[in-house]
ROKEKE-132299 format. One record per residue: residue number from 0; x, y, z of N, C-alpha, C in turn. Coordinates in steps of 0.001 Angstrom, whole numbers, padded with zeros to 6 digits, m for minus. Each point is the difference from the previous one (the first is absolute). Example, Ala and Ser with C-alpha at 12.3 -4.5 7.8 and 13.67 -1.06 7.14 Angstrom:
2
<node><seq>0</seq><n_X>013190</n_X><n_Y>m005690</n_Y><n_Z>007800</n_Z><ca_X>m000890</ca_X><ca_Y>001190</ca_Y><ca_Z>000000</ca_Z><c_X>000900</c_X><c_Y>001200</c_Y><c_Z>000000</c_Z></node>
<node><seq>1</seq><n_X>m000350</n_X><n_Y>001050</n_Y><n_Z>m000720</n_Z><ca_X>000820</ca_X><ca_Y>001190</ca_Y><ca_Z>000060</ca_Z><c_X>m000770</c_X><c_Y>001090</c_Y><c_Z>000730</c_Z></node>
***
This chain:
72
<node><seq>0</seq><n_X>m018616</n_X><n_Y>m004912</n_Y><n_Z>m016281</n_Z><ca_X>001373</ca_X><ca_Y>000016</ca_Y><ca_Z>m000455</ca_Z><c_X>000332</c_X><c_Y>m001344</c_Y><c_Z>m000629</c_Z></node>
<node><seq>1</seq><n_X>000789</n_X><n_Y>000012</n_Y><n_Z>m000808</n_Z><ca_X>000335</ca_X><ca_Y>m001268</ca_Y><ca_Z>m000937</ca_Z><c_X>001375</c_X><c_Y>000388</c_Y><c_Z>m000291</c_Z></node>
<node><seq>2</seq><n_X>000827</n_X><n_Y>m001562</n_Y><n_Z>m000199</n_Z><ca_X>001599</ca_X><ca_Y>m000059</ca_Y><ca_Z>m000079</ca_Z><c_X>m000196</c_X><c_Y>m000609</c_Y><c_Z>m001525</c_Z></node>
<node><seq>3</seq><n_X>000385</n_X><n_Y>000770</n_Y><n_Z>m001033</n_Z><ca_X>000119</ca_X><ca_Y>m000706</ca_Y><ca_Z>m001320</ca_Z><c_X>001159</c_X><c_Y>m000544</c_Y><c_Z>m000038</c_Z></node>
<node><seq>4</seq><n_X>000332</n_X><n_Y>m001105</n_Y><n_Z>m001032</n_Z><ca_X>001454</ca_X><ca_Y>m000303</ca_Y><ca_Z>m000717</ca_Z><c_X>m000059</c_X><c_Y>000113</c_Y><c_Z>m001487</c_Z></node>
<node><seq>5</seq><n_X>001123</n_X><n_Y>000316</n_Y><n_Z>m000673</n_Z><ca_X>m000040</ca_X><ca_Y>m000265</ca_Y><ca_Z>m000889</ca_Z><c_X>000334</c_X><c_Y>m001311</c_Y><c_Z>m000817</c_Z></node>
<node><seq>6</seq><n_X>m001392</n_X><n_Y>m000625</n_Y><n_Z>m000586</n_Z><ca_X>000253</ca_X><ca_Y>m001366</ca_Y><ca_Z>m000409</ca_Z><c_X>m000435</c_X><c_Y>m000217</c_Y><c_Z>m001469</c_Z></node>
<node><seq>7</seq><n_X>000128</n_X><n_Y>m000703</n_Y><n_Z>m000198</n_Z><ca_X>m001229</ca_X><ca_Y>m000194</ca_Y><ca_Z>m001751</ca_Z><c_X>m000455</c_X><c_Y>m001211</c_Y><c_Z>000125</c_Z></node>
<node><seq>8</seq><n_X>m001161</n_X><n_Y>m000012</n_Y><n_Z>000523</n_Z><ca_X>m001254</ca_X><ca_Y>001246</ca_Y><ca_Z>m000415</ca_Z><c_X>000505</c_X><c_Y>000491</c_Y><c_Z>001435</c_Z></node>
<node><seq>9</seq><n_X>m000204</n_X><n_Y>001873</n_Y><n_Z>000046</n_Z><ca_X>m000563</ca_X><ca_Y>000518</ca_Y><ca_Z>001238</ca_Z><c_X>m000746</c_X><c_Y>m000622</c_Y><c_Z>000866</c_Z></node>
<node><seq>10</seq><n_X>000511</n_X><n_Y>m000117</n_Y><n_Z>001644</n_Z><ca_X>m000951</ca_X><ca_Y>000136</ca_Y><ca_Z>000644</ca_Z><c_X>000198</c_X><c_Y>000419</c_Y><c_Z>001423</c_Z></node>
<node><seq>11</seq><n_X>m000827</n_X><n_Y>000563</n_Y><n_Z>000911</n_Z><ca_X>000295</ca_X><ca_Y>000342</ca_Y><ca_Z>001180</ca_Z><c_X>m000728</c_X><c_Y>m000843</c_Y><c_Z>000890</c_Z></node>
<node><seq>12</seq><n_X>000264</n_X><n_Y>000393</n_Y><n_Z>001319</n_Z><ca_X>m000548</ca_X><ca_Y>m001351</ca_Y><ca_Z>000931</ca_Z><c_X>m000376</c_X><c_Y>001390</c_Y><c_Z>000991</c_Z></node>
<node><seq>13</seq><n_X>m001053</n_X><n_Y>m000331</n_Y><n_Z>001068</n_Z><ca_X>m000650</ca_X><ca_Y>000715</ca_Y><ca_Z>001177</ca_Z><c_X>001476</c_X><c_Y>000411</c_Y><c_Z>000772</c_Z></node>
<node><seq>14</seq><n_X>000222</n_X><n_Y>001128</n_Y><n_Z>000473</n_Z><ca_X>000789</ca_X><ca_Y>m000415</ca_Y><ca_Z>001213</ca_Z><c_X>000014</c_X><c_Y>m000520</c_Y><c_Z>001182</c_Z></node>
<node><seq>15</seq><n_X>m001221</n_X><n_Y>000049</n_Y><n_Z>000496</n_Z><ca_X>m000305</ca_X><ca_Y>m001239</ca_Y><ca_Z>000897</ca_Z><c_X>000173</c_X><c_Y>m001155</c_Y><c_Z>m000373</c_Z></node>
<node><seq>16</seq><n_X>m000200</n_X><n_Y>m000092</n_Y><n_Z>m000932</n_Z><ca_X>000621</ca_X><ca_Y>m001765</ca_Y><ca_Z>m000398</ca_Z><c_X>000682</c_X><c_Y>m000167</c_Y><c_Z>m000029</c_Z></node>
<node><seq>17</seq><n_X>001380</n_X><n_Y>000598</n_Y><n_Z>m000891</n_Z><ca_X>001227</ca_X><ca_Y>000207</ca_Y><ca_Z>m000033</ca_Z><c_X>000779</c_X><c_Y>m000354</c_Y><c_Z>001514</c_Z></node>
<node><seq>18</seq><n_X>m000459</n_X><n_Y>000967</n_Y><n_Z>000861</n_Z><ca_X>000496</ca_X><ca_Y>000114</ca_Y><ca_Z>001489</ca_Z><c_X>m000471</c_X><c_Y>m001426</c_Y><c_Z>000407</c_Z></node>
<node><seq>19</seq><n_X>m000884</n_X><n_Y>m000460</n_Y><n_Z>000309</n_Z><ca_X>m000392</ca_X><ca_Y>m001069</ca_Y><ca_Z>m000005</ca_Z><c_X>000950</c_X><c_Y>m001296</c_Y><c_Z>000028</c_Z></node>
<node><seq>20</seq><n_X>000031</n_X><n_Y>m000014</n_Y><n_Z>m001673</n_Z><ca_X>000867</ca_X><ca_Y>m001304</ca_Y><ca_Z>m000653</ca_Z><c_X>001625</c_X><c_Y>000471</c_Y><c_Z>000988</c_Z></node>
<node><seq>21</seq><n_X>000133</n_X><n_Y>000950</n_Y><n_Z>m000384</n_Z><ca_X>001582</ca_X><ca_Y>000201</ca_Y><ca_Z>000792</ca_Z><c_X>m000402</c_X><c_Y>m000539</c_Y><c_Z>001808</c_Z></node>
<node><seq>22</seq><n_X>m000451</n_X><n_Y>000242</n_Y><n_Z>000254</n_Z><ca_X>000372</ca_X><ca_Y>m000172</ca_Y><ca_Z>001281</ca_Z><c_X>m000353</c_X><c_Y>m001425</c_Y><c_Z>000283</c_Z></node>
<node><seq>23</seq><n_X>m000599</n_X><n_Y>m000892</n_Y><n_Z>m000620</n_Z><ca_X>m000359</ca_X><ca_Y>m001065</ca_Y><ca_Z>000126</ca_Z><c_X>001251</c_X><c_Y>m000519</c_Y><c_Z>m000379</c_Z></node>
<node><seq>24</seq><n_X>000713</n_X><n_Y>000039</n_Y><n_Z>m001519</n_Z><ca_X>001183</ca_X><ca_Y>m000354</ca_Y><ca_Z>m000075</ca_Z><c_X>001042</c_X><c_Y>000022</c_Y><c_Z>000914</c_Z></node>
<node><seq>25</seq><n_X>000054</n_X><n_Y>000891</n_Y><n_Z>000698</n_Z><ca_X>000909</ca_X><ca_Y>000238</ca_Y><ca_Z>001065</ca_Z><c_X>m000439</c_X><c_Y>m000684</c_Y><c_Z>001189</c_Z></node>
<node><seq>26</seq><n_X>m001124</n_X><n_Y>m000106</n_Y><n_Z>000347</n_Z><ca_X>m000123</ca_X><ca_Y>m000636</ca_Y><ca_Z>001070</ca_Z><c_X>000124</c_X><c_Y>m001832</c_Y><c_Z>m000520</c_Z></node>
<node><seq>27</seq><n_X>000082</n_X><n_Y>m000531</n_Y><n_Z>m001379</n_Z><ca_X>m000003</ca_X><ca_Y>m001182</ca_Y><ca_Z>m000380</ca_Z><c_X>001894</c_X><c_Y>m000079</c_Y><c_Z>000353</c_Z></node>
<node><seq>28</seq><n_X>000829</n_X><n_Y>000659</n_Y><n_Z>m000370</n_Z><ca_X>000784</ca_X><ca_Y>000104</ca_Y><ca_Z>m000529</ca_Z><c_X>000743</c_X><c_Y>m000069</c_Y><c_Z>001451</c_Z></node>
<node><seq>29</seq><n_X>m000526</n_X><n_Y>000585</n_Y><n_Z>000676</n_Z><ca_X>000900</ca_X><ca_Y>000010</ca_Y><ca_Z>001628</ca_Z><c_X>m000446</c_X><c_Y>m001336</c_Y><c_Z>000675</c_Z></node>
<node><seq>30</seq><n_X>m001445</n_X><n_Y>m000754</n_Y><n_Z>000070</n_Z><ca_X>m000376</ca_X><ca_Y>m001085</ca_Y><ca_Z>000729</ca_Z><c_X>001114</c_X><c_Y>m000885</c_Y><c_Z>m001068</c_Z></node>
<node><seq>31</seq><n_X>000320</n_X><n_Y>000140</n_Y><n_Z>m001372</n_Z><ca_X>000953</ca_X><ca_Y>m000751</ca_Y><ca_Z>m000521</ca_Z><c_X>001515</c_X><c_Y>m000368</c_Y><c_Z>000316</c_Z></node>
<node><seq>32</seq><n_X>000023</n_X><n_Y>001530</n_Y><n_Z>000684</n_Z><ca_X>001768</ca_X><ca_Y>000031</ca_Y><ca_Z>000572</ca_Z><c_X>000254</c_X><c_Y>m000805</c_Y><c_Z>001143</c_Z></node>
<node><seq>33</seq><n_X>m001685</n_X><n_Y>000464</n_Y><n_Z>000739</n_Z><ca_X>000564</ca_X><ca_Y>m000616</ca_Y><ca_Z>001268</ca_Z><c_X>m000349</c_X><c_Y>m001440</c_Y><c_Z>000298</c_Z></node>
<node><seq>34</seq><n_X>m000579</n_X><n_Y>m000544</n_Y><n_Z>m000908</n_Z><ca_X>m000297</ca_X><ca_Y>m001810</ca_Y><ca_Z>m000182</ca_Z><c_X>001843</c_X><c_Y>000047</c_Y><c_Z>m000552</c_Z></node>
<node><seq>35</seq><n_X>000270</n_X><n_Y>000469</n_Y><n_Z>m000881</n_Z><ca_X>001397</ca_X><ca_Y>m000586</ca_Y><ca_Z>m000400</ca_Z><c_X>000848</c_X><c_Y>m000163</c_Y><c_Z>001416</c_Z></node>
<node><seq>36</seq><n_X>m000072</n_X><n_Y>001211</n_Y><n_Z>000613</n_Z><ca_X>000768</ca_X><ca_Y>000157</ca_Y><ca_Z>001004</ca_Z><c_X>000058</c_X><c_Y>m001315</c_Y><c_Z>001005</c_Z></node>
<node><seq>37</seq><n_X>m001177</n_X><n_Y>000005</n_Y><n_Z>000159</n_Z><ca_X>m000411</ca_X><ca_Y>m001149</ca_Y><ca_Z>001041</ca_Z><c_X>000405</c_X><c_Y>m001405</c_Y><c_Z>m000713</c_Z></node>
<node><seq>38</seq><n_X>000077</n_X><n_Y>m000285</n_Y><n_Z>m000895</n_Z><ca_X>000267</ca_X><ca_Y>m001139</ca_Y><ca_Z>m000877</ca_Z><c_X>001348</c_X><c_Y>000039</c_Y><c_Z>000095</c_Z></node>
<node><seq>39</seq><n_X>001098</n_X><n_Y>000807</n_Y><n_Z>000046</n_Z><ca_X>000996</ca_X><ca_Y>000162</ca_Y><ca_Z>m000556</ca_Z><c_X>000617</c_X><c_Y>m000527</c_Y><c_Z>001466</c_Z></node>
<node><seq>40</seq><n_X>m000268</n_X><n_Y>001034</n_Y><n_Z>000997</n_Z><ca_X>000493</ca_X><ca_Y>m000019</ca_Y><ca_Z>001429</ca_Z><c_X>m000620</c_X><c_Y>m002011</c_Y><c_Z>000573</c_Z></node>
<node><seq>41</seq><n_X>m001471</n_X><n_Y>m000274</n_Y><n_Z>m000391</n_Z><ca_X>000231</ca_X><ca_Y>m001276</ca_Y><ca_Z>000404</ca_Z><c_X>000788</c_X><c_Y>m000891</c_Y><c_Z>m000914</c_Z></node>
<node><seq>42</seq><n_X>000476</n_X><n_Y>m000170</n_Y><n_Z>m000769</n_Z><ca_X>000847</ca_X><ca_Y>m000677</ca_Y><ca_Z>m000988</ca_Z><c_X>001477</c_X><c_Y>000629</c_Y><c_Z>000076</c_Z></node>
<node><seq>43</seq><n_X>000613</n_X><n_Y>000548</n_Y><n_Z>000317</n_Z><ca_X>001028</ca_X><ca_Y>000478</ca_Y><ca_Z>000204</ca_Z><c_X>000512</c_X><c_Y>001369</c_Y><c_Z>m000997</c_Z></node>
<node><seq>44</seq><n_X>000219</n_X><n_Y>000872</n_Y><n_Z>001017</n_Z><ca_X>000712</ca_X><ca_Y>000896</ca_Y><ca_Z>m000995</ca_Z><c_X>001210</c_X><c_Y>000082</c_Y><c_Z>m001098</c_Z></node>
<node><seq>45</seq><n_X>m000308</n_X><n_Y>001110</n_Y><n_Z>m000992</n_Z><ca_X>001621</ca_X><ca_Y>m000435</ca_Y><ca_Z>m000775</ca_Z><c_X>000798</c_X><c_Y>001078</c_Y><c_Z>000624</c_Z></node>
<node><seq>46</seq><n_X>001665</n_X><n_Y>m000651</n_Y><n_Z>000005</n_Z><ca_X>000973</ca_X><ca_Y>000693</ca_Y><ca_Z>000690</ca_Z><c_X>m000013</c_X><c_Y>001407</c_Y><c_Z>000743</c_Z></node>
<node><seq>47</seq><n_X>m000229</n_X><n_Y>000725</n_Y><n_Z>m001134</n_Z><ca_X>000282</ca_X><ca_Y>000876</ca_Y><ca_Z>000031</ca_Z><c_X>m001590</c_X><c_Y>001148</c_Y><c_Z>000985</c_Z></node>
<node><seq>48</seq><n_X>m000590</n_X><n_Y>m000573</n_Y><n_Z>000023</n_Z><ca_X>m001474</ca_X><ca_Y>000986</ca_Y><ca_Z>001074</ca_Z><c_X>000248</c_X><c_Y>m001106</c_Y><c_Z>000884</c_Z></node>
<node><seq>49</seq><n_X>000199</n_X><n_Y>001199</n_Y><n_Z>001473</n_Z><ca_X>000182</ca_X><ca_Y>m000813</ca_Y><ca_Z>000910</ca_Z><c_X>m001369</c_X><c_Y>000458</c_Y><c_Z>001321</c_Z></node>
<node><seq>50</seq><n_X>m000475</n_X><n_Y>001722</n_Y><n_Z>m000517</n_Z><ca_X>m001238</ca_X><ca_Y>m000304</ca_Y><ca_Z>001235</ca_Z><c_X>m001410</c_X><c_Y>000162</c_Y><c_Z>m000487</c_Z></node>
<node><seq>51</seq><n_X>m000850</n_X><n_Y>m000836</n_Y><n_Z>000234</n_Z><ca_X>m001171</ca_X><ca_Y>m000212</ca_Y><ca_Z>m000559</ca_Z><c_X>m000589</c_X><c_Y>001191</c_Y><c_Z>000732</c_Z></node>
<node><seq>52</seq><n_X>000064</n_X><n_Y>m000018</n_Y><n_Z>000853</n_Z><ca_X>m000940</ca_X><ca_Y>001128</ca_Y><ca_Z>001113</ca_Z><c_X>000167</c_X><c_Y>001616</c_Y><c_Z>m000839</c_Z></node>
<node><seq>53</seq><n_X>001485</n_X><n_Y>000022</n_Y><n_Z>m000290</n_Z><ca_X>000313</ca_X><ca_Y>001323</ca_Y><ca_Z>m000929</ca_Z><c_X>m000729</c_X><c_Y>000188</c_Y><c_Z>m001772</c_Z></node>
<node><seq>54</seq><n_X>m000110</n_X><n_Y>m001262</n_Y><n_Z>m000355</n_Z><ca_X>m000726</ca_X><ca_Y>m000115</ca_Y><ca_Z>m001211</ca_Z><c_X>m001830</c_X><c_Y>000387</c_Y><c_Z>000223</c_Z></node>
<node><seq>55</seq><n_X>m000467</n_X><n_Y>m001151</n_Y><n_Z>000689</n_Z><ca_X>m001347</ca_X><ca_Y>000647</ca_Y><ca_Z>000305</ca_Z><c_X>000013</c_X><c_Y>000937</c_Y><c_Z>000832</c_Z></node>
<node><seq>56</seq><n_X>000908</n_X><n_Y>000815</n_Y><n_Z>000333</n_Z><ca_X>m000626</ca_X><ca_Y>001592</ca_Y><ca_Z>000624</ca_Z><c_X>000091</c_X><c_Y>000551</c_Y><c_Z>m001141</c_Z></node>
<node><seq>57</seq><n_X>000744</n_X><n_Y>m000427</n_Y><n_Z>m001334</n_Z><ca_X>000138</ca_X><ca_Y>001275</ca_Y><ca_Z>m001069</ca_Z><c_X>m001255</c_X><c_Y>m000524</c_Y><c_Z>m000900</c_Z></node>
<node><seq>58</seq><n_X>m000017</n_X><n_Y>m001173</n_Y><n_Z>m000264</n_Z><ca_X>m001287</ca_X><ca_Y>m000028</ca_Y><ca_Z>m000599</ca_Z><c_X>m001447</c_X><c_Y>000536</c_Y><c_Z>000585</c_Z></node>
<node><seq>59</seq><n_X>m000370</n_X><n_Y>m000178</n_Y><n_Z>001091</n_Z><ca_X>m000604</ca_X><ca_Y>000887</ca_Y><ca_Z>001191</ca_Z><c_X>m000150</c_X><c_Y>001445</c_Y><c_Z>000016</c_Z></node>
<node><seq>60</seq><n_X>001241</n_X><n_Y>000730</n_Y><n_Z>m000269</n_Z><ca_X>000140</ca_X><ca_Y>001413</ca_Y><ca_Z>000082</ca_Z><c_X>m000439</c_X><c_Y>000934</c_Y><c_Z>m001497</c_Z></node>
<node><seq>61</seq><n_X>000406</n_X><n_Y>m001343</n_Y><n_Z>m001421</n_Z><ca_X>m000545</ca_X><ca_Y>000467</ca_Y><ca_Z>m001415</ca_Z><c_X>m001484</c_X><c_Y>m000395</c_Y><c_Z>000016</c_Z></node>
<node><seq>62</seq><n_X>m000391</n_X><n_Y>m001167</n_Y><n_Z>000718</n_Z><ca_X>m001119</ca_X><ca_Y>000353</ca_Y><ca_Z>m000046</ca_Z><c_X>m000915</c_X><c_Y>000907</c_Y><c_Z>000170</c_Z></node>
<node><seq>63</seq><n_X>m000029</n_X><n_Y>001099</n_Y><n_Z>000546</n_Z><ca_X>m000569</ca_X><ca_Y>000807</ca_Y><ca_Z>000703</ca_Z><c_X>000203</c_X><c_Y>000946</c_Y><c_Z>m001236</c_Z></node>
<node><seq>64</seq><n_X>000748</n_X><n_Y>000395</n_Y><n_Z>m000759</n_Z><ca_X>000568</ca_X><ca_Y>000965</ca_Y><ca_Z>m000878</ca_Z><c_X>m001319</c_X><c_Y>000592</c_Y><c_Z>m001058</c_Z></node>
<node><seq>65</seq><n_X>m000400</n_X><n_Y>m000833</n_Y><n_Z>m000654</n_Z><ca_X>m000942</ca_X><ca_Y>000763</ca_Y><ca_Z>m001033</ca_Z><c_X>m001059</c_X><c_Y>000431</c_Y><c_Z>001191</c_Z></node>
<node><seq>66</seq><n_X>m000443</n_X><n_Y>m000320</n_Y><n_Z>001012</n_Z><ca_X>m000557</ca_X><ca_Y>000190</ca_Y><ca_Z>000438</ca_Z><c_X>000147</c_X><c_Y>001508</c_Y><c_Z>000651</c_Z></node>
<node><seq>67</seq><n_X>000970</n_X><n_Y>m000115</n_Y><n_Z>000279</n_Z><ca_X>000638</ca_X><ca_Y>001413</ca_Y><ca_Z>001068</ca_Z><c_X>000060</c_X><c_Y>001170</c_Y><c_Z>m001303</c_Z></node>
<node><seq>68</seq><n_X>000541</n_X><n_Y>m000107</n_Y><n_Z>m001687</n_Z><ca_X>m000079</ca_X><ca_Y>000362</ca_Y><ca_Z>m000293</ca_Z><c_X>m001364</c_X><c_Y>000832</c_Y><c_Z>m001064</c_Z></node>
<node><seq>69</seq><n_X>m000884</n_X><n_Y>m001212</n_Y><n_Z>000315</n_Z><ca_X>m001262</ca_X><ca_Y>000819</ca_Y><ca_Z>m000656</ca_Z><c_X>m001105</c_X><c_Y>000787</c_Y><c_Z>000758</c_Z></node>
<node><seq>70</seq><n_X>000248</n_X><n_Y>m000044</n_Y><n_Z>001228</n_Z><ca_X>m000432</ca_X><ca_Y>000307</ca_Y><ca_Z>000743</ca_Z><c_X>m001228</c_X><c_Y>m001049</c_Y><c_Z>001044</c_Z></node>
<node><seq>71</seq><n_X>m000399</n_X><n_Y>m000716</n_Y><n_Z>m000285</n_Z><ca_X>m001324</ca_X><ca_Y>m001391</ca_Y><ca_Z>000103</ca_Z><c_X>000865</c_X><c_Y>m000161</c_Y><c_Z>001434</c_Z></node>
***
């Protein structure tokens, strides 16, 4: 199976690869949230987010998401 796009020039990519690159992104993309998080909470928060514990459970809980949804 293969996921084409339409580009110029044509080209399609494996879907294993495809799946791949995504989930790596996502897993880059969440160790990213939660370094911010941790950066943010030791340096002080801005006004307005007041519980860290509620932030990394939601970043925590999307993590899991492509996952839950592709089945892996």
């Amino acid at each position: 199976m293969r996921i084409q796009f339409e580009l110029r020039p044509l080209a399609s990519v494996p879907t294993a690869e495809f799946f791949a690159a995504v989930h790596d992104l996502d897993r880059r993309l969440i160790a990213a949230m939660g370094e911010r998080v941790t950066e943010l909470a030791r340096t002080g928060p801005p006004a307005e987010v007041v519980g860290w514990e509620q932030v990394r459970s939601g970043i925590a809980e999307i993590s899991s998401w492509p996952l839950r949804d592709s089945g892996s």
